[in-house]
C-alpha atoms as an extended CHARMM CRD file, in Angstrom:
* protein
*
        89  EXT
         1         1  UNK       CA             -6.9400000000       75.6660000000      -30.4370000000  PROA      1               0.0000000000
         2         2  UNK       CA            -10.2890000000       75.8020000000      -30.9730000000  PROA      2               0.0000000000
         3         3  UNK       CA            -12.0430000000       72.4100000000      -30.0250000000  PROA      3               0.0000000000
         4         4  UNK       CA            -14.3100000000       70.7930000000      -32.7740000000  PROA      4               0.0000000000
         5         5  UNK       CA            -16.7810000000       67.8640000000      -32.5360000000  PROA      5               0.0000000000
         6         6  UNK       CA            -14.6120000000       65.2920000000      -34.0280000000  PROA      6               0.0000000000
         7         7  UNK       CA            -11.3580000000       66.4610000000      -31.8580000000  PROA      7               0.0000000000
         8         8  UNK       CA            -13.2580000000       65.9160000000      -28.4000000000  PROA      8               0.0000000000
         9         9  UNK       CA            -15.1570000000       62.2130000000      -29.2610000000  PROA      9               0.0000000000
        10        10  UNK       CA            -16.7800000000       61.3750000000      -26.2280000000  PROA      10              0.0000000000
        11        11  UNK       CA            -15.0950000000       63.5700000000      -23.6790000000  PROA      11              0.0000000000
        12        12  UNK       CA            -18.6710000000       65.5580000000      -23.4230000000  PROA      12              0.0000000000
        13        13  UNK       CA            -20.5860000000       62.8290000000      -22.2820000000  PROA      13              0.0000000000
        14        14  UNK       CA            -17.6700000000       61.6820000000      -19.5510000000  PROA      14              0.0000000000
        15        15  UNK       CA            -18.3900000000       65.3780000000      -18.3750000000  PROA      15              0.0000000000
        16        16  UNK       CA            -22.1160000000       64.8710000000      -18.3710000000  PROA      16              0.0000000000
        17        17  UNK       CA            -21.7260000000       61.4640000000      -16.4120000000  PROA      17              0.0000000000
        18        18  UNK       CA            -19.4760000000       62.8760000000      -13.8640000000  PROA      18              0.0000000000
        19        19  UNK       CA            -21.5920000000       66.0310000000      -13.5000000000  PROA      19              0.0000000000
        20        20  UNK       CA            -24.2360000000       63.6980000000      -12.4930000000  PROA      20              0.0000000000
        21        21  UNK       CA            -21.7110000000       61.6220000000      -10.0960000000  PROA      21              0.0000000000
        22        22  UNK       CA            -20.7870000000       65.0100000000       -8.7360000000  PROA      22              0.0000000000
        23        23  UNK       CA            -24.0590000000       66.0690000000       -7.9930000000  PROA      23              0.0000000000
        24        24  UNK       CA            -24.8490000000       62.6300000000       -6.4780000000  PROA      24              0.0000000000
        25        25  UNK       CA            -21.9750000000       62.8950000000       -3.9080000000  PROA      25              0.0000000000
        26        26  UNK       CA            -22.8810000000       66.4290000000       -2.8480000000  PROA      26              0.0000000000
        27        27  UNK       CA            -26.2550000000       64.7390000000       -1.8230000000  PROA      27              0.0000000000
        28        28  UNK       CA            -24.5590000000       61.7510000000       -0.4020000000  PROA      28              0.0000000000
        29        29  UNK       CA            -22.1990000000       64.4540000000        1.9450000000  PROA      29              0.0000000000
        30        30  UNK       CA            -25.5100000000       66.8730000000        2.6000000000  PROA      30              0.0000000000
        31        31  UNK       CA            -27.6810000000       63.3530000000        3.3760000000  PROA      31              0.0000000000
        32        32  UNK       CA            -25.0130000000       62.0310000000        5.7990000000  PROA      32              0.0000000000
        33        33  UNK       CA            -24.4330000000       58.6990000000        4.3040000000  PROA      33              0.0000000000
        34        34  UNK       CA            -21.6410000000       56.8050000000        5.0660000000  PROA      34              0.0000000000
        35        35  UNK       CA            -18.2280000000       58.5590000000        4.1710000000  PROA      35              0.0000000000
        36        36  UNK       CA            -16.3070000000       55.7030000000        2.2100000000  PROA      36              0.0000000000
        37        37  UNK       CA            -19.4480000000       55.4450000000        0.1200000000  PROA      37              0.0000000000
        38        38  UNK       CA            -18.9500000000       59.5700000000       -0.7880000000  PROA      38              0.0000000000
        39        39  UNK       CA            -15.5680000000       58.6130000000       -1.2140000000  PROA      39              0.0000000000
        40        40  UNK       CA            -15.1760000000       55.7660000000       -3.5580000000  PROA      40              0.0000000000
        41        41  UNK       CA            -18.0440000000       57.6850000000       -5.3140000000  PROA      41              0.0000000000
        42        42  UNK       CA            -15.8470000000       60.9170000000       -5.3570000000  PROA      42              0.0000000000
        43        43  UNK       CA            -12.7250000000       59.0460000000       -6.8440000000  PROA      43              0.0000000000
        44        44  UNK       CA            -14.9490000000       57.5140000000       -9.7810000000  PROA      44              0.0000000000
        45        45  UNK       CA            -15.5610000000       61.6760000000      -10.0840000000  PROA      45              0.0000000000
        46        46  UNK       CA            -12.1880000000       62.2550000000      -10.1580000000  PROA      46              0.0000000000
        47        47  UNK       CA            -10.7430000000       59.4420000000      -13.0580000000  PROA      47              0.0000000000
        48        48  UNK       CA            -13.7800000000       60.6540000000      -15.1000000000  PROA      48              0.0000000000
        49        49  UNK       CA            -12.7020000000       63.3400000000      -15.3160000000  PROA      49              0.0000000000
        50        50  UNK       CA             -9.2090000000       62.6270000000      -15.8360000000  PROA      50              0.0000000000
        51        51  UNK       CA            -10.5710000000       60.6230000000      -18.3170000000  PROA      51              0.0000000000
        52        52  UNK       CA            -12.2780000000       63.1940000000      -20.1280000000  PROA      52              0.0000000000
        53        53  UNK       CA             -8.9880000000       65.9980000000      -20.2710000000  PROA      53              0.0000000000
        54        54  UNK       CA             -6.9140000000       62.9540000000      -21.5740000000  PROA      54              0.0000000000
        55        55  UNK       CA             -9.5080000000       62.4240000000      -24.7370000000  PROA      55              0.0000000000
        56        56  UNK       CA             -9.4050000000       66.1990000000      -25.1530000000  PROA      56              0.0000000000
        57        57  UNK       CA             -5.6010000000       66.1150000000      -25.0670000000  PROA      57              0.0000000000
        58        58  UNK       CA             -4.8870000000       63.1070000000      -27.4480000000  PROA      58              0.0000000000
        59        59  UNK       CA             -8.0980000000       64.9720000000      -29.8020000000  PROA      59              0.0000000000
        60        60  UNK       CA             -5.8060000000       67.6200000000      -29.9750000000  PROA      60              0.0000000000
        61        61  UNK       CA             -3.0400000000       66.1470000000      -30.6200000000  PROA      61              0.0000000000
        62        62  UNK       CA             -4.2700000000       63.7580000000      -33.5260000000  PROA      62              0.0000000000
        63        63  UNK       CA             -5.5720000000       66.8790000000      -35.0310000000  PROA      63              0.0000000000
        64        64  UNK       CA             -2.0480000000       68.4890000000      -35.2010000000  PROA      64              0.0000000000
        65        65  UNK       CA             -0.4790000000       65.3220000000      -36.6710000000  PROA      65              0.0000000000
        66        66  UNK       CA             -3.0130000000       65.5930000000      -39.3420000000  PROA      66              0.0000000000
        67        67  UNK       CA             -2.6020000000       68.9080000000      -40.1650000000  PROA      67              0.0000000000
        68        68  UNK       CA              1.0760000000       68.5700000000      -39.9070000000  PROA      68              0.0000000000
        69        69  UNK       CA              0.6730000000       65.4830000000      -42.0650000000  PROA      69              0.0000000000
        70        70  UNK       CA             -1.8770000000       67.6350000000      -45.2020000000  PROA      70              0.0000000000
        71        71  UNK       CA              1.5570000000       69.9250000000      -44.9020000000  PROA      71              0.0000000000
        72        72  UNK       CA             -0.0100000000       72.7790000000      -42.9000000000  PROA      72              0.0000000000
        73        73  UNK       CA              1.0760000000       74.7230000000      -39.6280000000  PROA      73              0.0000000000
        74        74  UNK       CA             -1.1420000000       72.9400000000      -36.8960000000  PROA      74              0.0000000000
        75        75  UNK       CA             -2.8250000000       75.4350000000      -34.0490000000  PROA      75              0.0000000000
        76        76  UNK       CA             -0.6280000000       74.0560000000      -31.6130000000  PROA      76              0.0000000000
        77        77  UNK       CA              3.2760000000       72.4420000000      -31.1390000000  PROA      77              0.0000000000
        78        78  UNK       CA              4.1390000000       68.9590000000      -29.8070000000  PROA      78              0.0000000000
        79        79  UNK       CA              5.7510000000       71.1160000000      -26.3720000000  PROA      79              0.0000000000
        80        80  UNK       CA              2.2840000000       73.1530000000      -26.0500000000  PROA      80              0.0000000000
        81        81  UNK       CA             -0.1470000000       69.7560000000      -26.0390000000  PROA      81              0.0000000000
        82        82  UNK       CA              3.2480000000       68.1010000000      -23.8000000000  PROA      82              0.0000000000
        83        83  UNK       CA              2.5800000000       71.1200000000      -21.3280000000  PROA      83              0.0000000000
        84        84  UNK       CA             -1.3200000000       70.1820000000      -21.4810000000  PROA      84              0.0000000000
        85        85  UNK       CA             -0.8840000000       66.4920000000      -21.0620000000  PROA      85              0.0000000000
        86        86  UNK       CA              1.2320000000       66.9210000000      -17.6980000000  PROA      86              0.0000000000
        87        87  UNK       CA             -0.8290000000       69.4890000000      -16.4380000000  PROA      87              0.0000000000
        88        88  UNK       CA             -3.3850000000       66.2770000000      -16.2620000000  PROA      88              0.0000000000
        89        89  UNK       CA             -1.0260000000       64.1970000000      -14.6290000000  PROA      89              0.0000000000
């Protein structure tokens, strides 16, 4: 499914952010700051990102039910984004 502006809302700037968090607890590691720091820093990495795949998966899915709903053959089936959403989890 191809992914349009209005299916992935504000998943790109969660990206951005946690590209920037990222990048910030590579310098943290390579500076030799304390390691709980890197680490609570690395989690808040990890649930943005999360974060971001589970707006991409429920933009994908509200795009099927619509074009399910304008009685067209959406790009993808409920067991397809179901696959997608676990593979988050």
């Amino acid at each position: 499914m191809e992914m349009k502006p209005e299916m992935v809302g504000d998943a790109v700037v969660r990206l951005r952010r946690a590209q920037g968090q990222l990048a910030g607890v590579i310098n943290m590691i390579e500076a030799g700051e304390d390691c709980r720091a890197a680490l609570t820093q690395l989690a808040a990495v990890s649930r943005a990102l999360d974060r971001a795949g589970y707006r991409l998966v429920a933009g994908g899915m509200r795009h099927c039910q619509t074009v399910r709903a304008q009685g067209g053959e959406p790009p993808m089936t409920d067991a397809e984004l179901e696959k997608l959403f676990l593979s988050l989890a």
